[in-house]
PDB file as gemmi writes it, atoms N, CA and C in Angstrom:
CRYST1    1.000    1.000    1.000  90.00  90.00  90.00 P 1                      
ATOM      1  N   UNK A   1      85.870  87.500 105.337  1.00  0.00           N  
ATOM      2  CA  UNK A   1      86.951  87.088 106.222  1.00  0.00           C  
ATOM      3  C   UNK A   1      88.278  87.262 105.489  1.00  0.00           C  
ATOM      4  N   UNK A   2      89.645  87.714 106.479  1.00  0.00           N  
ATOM      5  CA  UNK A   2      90.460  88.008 105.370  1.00  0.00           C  
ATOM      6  C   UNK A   2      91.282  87.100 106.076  1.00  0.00           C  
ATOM      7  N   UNK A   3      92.415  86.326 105.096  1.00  0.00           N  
ATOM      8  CA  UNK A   3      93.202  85.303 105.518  1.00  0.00           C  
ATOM      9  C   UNK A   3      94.360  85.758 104.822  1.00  0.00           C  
ATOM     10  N   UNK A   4      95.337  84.925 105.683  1.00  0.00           N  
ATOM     11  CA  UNK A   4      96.974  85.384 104.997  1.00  0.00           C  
ATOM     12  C   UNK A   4      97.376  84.238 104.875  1.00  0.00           C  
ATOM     13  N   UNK A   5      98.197  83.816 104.072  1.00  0.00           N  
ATOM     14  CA  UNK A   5      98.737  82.478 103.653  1.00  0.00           C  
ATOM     15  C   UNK A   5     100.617  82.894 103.663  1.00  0.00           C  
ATOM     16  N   UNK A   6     100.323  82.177 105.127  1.00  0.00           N  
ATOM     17  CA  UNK A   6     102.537  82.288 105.082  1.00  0.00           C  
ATOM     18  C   UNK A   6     102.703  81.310 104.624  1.00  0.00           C  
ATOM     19  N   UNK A   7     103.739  81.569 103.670  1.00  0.00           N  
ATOM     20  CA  UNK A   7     104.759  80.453 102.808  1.00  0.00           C  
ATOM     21  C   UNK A   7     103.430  80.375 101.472  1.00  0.00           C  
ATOM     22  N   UNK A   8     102.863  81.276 100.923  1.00  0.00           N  
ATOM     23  CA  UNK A   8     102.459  81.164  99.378  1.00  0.00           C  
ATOM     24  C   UNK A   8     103.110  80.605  98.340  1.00  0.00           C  
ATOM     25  N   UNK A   9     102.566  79.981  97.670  1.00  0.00           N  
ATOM     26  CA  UNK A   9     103.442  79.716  96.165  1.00  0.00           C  
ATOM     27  C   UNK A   9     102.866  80.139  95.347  1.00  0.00           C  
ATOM     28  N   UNK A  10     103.590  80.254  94.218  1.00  0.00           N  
ATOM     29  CA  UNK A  10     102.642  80.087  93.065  1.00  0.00           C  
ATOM     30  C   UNK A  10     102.884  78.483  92.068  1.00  0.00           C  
ATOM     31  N   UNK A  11     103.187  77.767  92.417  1.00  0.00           N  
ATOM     32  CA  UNK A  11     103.352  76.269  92.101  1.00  0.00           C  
ATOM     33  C   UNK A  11     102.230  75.959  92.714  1.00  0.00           C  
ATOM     34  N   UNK A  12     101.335  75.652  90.877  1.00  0.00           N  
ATOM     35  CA  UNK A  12      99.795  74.945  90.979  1.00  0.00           C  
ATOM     36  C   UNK A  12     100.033  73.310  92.149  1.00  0.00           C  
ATOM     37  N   UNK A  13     101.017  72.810  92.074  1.00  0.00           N  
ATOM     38  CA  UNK A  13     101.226  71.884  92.936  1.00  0.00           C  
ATOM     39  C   UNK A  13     101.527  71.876  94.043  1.00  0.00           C  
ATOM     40  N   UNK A  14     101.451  72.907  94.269  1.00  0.00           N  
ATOM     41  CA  UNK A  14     101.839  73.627  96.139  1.00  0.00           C  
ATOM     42  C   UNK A  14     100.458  73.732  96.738  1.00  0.00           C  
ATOM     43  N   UNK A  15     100.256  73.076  97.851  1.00  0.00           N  
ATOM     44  CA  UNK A  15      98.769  72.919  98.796  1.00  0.00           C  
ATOM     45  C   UNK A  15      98.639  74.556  99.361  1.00  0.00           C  
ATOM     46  N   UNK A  16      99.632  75.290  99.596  1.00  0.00           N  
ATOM     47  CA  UNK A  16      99.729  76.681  99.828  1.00  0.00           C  
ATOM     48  C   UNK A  16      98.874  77.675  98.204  1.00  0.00           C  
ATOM     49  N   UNK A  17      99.030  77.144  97.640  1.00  0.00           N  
ATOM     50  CA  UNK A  17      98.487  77.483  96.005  1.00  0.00           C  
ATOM     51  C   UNK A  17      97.424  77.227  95.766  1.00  0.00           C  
ATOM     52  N   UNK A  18      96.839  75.866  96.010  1.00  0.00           N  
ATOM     53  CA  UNK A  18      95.579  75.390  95.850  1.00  0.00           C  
ATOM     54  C   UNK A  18      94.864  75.657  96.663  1.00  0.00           C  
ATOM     55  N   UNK A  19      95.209  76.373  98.377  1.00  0.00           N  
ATOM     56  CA  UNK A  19      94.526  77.020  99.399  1.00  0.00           C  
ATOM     57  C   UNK A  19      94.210  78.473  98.896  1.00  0.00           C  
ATOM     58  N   UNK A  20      95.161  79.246  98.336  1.00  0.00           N  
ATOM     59  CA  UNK A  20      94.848  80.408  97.662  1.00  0.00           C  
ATOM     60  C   UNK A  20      93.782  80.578  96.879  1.00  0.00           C  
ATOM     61  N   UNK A  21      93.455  79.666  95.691  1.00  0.00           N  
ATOM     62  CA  UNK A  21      92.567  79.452  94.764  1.00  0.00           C  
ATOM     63  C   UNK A  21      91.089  79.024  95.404  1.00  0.00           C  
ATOM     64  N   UNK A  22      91.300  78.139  95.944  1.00  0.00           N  
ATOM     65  CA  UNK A  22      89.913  77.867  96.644  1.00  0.00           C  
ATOM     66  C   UNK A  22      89.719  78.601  97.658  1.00  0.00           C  
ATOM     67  N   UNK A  23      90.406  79.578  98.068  1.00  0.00           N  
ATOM     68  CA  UNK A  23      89.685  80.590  99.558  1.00  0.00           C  
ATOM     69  C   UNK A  23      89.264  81.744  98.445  1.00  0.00           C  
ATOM     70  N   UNK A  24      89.486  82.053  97.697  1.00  0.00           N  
ATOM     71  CA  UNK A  24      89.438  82.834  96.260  1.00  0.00           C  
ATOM     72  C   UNK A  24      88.246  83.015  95.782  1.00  0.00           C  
ATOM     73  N   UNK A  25      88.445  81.752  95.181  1.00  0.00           N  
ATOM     74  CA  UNK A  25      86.744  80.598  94.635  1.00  0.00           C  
ATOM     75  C   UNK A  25      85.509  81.270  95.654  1.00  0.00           C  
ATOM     76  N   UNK A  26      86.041  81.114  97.123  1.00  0.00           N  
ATOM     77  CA  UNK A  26      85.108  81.064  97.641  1.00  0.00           C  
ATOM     78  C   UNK A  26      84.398  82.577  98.822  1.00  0.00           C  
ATOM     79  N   UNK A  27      85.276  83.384  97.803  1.00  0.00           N  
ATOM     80  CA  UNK A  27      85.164  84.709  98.238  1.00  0.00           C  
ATOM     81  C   UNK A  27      85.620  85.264  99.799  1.00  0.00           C  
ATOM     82  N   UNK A  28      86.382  84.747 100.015  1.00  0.00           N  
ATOM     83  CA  UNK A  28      87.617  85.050 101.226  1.00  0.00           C  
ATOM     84  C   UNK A  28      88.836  85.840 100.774  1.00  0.00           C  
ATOM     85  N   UNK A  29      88.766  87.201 101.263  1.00  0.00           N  
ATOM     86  CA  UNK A  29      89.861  88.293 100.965  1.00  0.00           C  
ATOM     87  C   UNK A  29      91.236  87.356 101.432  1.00  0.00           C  
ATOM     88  N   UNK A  30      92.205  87.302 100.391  1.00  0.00           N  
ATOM     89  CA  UNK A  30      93.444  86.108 100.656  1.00  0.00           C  
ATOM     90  C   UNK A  30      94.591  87.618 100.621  1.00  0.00           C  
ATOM     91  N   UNK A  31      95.831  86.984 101.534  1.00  0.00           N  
ATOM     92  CA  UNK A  31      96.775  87.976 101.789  1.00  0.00           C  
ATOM     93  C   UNK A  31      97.700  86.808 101.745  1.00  0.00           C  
ATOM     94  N   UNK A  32      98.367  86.515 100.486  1.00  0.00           N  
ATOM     95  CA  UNK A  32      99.422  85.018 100.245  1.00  0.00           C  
ATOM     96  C   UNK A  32     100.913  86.269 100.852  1.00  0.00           C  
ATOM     97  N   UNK A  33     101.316  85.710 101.808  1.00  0.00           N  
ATOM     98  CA  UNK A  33     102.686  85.827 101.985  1.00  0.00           C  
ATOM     99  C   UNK A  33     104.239  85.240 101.167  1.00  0.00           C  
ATOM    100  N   UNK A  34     104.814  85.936 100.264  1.00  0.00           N  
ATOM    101  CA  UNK A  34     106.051  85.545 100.152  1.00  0.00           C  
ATOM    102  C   UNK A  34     106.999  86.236 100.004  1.00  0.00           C  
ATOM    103  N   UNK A  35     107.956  86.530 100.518  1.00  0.00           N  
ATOM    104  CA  UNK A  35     109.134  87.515 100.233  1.00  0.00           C  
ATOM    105  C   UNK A  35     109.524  87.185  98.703  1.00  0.00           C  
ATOM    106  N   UNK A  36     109.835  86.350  97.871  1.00  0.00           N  
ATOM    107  CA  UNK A  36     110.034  86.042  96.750  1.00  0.00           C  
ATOM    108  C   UNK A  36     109.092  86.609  95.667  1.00  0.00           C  
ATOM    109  N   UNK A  37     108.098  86.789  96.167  1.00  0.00           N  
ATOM    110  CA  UNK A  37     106.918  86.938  94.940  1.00  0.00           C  
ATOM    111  C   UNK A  37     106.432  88.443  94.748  1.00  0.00           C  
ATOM    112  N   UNK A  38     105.893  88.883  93.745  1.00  0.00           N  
ATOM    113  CA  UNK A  38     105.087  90.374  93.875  1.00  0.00           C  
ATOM    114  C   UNK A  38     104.036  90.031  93.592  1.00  0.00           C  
ATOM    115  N   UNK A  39     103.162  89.129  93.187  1.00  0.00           N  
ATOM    116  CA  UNK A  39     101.812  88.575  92.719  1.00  0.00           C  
ATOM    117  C   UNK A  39     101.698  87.017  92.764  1.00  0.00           C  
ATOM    118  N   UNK A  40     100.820  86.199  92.565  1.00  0.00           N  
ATOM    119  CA  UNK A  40     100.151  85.102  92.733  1.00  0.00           C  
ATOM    120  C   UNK A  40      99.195  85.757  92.096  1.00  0.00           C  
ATOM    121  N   UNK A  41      98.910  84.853  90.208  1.00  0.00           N  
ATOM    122  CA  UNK A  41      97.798  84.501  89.780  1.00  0.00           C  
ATOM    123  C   UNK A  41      96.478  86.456  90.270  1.00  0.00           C  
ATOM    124  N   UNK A  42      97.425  87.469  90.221  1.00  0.00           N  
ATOM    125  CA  UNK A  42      97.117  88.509  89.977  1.00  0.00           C  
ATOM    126  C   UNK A  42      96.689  89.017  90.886  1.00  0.00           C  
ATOM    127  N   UNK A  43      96.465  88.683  92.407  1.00  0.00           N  
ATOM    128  CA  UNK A  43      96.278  88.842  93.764  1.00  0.00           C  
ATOM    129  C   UNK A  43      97.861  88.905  94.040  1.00  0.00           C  
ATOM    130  N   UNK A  44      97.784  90.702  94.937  1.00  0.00           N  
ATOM    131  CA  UNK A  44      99.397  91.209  95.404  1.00  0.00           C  
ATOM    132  C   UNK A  44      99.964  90.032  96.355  1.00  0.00           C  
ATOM    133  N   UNK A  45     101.031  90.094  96.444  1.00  0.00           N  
ATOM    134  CA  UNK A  45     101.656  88.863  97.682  1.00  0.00           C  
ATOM    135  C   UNK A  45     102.369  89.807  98.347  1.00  0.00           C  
ATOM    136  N   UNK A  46     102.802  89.788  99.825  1.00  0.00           N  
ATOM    137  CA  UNK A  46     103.273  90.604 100.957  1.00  0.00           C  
ATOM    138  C   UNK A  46     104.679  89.740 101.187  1.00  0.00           C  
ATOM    139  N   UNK A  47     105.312  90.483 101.219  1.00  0.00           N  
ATOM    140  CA  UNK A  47     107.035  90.197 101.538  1.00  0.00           C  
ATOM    141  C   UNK A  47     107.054  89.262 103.107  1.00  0.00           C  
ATOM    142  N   UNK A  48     106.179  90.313 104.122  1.00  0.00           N  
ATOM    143  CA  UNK A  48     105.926  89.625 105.155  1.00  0.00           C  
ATOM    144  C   UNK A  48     104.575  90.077 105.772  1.00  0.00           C  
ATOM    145  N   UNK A  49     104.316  89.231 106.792  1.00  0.00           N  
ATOM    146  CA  UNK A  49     102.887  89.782 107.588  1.00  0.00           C  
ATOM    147  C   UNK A  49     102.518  91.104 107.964  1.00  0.00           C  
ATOM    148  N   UNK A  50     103.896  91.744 108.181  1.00  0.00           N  
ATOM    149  CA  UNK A  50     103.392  93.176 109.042  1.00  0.00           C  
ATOM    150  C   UNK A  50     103.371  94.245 107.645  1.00  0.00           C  
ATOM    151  N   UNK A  51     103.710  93.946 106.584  1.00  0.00           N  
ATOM    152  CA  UNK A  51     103.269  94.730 105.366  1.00  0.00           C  
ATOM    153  C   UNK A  51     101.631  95.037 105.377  1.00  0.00           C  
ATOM    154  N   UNK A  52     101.052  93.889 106.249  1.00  0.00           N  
ATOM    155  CA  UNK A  52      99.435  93.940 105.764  1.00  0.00           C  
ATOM    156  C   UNK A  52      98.873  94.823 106.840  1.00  0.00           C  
ATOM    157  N   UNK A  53      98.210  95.484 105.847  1.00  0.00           N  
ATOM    158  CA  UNK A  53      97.213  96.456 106.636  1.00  0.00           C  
ATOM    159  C   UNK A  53      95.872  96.706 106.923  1.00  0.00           C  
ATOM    160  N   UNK A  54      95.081  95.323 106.594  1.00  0.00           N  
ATOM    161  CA  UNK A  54      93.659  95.190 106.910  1.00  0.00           C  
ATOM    162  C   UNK A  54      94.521  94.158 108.119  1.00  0.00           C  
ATOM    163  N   UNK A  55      92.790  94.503 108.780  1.00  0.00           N  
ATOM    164  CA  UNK A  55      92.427  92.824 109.291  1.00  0.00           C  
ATOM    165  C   UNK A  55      92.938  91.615 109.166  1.00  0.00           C  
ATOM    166  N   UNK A  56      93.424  91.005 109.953  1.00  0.00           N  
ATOM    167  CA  UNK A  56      93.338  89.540 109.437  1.00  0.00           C  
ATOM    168  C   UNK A  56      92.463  88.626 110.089  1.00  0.00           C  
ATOM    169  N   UNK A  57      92.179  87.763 110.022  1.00  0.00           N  
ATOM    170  CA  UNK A  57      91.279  86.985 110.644  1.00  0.00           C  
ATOM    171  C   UNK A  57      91.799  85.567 111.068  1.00  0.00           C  
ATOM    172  N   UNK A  58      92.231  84.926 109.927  1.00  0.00           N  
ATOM    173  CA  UNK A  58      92.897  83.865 109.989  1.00  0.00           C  
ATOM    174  C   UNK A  58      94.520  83.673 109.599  1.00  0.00           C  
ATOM    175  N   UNK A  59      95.024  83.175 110.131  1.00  0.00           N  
ATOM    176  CA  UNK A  59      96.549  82.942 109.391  1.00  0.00           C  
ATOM    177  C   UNK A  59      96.697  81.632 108.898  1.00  0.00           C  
ATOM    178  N   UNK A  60      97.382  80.931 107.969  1.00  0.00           N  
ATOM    179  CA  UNK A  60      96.962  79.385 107.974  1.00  0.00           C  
ATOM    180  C   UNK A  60      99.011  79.330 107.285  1.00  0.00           C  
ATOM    181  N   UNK A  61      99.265  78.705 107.665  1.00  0.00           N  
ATOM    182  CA  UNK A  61     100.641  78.891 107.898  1.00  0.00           C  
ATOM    183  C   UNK A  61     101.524  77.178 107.124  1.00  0.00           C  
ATOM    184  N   UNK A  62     102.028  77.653 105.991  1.00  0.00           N  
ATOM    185  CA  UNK A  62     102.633  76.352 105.616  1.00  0.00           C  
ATOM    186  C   UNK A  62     104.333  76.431 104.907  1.00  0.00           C  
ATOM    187  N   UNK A  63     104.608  76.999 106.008  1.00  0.00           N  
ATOM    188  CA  UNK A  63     106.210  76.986 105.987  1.00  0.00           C  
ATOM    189  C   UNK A  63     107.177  76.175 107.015  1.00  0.00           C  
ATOM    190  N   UNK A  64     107.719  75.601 107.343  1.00  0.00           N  
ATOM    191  CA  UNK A  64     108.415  74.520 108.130  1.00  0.00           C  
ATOM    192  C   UNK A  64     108.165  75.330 109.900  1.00  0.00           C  
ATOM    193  N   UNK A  65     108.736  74.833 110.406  1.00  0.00           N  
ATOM    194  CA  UNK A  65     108.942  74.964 112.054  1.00  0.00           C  
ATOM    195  C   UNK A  65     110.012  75.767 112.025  1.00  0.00           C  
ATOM    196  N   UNK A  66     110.967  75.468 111.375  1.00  0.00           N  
ATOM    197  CA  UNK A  66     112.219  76.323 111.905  1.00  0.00           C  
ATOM    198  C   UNK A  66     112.396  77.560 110.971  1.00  0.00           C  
ATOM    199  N   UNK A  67     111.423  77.650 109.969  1.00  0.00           N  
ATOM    200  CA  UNK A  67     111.314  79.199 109.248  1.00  0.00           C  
ATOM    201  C   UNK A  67     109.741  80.152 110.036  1.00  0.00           C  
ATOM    202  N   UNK A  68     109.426  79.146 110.630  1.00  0.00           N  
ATOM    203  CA  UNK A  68     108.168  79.749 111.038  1.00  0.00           C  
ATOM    204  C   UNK A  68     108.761  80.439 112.680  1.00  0.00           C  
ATOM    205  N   UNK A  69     109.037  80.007 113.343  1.00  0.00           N  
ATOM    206  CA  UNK A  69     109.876  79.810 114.620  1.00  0.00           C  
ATOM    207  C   UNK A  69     110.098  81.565 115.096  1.00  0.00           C  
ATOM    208  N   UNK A  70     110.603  82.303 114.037  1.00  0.00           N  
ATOM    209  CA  UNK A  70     111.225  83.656 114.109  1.00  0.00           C  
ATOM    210  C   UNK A  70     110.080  84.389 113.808  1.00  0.00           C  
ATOM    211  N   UNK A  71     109.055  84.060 113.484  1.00  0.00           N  
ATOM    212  CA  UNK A  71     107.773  84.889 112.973  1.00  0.00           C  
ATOM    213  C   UNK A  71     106.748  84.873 114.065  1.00  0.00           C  
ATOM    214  N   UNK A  72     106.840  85.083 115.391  1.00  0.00           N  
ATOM    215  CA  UNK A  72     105.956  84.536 116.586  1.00  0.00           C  
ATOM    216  C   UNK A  72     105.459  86.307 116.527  1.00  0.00           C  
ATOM    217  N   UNK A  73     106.646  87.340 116.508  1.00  0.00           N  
ATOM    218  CA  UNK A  73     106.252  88.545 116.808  1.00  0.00           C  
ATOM    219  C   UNK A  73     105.218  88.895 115.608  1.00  0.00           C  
ATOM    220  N   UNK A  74     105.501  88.768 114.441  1.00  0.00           N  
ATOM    221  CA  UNK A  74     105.000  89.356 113.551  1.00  0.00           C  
ATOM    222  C   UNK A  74     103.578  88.938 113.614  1.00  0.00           C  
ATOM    223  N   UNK A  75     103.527  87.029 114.318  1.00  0.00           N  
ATOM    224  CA  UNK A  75     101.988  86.549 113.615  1.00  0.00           C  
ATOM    225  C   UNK A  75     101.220  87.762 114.975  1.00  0.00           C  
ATOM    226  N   UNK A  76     101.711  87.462 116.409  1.00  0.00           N  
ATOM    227  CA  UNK A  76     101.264  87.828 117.272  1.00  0.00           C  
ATOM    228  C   UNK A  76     100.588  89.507 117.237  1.00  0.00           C  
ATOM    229  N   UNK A  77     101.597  90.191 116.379  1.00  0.00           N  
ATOM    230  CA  UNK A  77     101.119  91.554 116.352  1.00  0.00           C  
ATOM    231  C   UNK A  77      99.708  92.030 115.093  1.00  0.00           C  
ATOM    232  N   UNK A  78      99.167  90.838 114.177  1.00  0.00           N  
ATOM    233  CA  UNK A  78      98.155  91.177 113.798  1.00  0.00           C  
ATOM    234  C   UNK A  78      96.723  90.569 114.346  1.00  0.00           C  
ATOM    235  N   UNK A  79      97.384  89.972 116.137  1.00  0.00           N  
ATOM    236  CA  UNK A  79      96.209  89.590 116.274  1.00  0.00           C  
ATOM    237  C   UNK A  79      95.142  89.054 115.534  1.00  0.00           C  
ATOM    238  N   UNK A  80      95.324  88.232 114.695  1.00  0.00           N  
ATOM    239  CA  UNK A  80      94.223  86.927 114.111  1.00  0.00           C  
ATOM    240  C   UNK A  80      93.208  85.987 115.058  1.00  0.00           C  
ATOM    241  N   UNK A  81      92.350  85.938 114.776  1.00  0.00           N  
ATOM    242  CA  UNK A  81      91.579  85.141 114.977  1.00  0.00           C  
ATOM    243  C   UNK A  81      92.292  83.529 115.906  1.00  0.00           C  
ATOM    244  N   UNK A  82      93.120  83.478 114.871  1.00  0.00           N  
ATOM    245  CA  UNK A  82      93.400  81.947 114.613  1.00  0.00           C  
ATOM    246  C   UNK A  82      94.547  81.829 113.656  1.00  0.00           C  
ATOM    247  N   UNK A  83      94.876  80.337 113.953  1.00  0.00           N  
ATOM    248  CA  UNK A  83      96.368  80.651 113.331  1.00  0.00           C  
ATOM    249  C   UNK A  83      96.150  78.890 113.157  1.00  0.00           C  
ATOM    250  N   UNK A  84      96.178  78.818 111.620  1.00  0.00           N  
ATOM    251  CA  UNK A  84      96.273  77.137 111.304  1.00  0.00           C  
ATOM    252  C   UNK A  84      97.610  76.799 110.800  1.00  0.00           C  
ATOM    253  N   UNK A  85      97.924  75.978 111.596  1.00  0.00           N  
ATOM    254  CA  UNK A  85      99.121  75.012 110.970  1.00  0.00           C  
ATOM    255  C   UNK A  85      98.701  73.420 110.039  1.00  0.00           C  
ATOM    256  N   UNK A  86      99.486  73.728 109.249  1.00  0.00           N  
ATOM    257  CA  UNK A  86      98.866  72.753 107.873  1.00  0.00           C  
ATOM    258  C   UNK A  86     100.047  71.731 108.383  1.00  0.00           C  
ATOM    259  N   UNK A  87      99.793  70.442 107.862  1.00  0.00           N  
ATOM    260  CA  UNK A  87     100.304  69.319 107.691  1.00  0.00           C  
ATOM    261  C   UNK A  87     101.629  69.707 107.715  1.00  0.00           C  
ATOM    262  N   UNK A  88     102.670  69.023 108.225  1.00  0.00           N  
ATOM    263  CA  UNK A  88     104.118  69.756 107.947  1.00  0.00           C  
ATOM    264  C   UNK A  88     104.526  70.783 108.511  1.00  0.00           C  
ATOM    265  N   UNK A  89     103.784  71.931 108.833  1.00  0.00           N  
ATOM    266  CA  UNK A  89     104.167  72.873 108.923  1.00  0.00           C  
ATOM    267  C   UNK A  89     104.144  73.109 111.458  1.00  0.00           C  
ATOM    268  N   UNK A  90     103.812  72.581 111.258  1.00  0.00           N  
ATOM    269  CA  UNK A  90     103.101  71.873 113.011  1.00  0.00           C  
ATOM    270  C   UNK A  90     104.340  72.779 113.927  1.00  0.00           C  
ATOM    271  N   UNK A  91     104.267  73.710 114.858  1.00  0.00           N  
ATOM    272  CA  UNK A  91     105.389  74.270 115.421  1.00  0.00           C  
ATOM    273  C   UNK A  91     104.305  74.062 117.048  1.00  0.00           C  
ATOM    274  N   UNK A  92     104.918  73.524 117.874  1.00  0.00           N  
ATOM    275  CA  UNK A  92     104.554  73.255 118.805  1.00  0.00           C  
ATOM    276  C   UNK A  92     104.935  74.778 120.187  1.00  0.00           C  
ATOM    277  N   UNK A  93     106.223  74.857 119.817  1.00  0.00           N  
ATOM    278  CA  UNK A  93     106.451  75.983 120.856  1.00  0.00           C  
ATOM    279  C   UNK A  93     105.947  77.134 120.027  1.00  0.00           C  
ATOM    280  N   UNK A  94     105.984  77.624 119.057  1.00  0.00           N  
ATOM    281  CA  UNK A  94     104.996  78.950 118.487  1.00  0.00           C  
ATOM    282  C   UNK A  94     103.520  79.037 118.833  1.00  0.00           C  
ATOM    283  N   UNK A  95     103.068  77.598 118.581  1.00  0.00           N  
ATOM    284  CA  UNK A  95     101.568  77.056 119.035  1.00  0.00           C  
ATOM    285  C   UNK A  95     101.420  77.418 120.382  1.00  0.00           C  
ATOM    286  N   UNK A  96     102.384  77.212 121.311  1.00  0.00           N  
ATOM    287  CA  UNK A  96     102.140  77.363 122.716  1.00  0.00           C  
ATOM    288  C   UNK A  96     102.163  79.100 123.220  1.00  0.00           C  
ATOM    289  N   UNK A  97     103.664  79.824 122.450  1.00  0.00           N  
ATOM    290  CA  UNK A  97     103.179  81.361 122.344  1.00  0.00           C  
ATOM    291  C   UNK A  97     102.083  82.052 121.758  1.00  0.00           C  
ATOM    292  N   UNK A  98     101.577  81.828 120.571  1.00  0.00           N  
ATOM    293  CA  UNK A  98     100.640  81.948 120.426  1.00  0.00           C  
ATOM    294  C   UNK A  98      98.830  82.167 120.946  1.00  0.00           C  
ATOM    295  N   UNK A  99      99.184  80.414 121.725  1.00  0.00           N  
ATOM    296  CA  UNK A  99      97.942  80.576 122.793  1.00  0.00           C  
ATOM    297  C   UNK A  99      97.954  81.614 123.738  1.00  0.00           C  
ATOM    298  N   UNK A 100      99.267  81.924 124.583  1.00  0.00           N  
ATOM    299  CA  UNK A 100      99.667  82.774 125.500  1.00  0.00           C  
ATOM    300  C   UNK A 100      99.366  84.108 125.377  1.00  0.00           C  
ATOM    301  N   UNK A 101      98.797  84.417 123.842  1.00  0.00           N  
ATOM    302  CA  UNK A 101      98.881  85.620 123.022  1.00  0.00           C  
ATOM    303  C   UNK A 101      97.318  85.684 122.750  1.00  0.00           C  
ATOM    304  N   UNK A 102      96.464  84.554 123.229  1.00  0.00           N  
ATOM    305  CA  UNK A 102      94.865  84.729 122.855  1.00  0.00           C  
ATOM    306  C   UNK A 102      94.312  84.447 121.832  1.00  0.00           C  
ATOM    307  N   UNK A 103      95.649  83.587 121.018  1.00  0.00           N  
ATOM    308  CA  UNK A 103      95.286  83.181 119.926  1.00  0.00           C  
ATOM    309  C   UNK A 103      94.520  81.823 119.588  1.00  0.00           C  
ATOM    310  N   UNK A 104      93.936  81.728 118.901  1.00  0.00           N  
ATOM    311  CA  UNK A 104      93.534  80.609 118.721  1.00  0.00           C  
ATOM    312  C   UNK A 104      94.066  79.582 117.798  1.00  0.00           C  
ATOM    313  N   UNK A 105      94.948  78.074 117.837  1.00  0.00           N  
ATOM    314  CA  UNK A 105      95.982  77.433 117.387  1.00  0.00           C  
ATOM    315  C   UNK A 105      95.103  76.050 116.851  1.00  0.00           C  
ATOM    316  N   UNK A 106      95.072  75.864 115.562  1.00  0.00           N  
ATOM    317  CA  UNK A 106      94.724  74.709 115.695  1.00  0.00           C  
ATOM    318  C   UNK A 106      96.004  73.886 114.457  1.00  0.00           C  
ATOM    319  N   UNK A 107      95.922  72.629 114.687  1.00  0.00           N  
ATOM    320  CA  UNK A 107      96.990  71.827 113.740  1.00  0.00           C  
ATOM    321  C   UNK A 107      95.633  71.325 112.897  1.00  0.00           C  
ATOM    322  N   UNK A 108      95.929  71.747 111.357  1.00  0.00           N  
ATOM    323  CA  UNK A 108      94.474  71.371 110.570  1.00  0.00           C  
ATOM    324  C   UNK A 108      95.011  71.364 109.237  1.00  0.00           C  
ATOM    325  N   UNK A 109      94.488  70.624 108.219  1.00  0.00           N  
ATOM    326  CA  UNK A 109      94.981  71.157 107.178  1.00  0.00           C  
ATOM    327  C   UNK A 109      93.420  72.152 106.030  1.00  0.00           C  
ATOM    328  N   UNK A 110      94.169  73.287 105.928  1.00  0.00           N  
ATOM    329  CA  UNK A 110      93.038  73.911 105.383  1.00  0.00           C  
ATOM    330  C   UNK A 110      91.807  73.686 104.273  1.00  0.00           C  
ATOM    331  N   UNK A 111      92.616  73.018 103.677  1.00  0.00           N  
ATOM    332  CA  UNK A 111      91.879  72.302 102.028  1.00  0.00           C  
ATOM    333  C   UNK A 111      90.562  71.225 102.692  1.00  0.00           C  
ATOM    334  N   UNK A 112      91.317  70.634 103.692  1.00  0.00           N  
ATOM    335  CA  UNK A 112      89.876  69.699 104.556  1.00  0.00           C  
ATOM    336  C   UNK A 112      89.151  70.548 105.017  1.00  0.00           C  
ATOM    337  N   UNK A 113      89.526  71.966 105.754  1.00  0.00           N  
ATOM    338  CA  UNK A 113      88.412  72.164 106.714  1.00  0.00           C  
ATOM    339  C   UNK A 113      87.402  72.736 105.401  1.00  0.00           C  
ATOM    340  N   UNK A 114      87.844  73.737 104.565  1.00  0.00           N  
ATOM    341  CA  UNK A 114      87.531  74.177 103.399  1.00  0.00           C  
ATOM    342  C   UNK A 114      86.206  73.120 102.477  1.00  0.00           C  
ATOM    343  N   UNK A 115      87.004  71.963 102.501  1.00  0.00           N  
ATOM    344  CA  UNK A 115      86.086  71.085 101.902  1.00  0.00           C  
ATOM    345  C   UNK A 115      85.196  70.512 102.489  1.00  0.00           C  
ATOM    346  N   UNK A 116      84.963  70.598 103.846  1.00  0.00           N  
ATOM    347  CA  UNK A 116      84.096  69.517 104.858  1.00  0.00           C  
ATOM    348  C   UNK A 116      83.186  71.050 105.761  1.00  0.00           C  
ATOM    349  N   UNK A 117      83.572  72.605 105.301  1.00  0.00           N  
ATOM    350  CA  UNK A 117      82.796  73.619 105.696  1.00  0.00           C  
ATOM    351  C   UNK A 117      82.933  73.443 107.086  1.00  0.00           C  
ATOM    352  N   UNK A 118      83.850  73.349 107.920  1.00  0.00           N  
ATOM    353  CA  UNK A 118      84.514  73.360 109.224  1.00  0.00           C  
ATOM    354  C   UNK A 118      85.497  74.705 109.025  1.00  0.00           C  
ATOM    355  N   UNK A 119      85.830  75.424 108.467  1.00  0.00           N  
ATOM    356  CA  UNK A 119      86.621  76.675 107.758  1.00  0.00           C  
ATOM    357  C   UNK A 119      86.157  78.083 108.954  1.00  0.00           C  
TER     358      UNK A 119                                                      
END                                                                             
């Protein structure tokens, strides 16, 4: 399964970081999004979504509402699976385009579903 992580860090204390590592761990092709970064811990990082050129499957999304807000086209055009909004990150009208788009929206935080095998 291949997943993209908008709003990546590489700050071991970033839940976006520790989602990287454990989808990693657990042999899930990871696509960490950051315009800031060229790598994460030696896995490439993508400036933005439409750089990526596999599959995606999942998106799991932990950048605010109002940076996420402008990214409806980009999530919409790789057609994912699914599109998780982590704690914080919760955009209600993207959530609602999204659905409109066949997507599947859930408000979750990944590290739980990850840990409880709901993923």
């Amino acid at each position: 399964m291949n997943v993209a992580i908008l709003g990546a860090s590489a700050k071991p204390d970033r839940y976006s970081y520790k989602v990287l590592k454990e989808l990693s761990a657990k042999g899930f092709s990871v696509f960490p999004v950051n315009p800031a970064l060229k790598e994460i811990e030696g896995i490439k990082t993508y400036a933005s979504l439409g750089e990526i050129e596999e599959k995606i499957d999942t998106v799991t999304v932990y950048l605010s509402p109002e940076r996420s807000a402008a990214l409806g086209d980009e999530i919409s055009g790789l057609h994912p699976g699914r599109v998780i909004f982590n704690p914080g990150a919760e955009n209600p009208t993207l959530a609602d385009r999204l659905r409109a788009d066949g997507i599947e929206v859930l408000d979750a935080c990944t590290l739980v579903m990850l840990r409880t095998g709901e993923f």
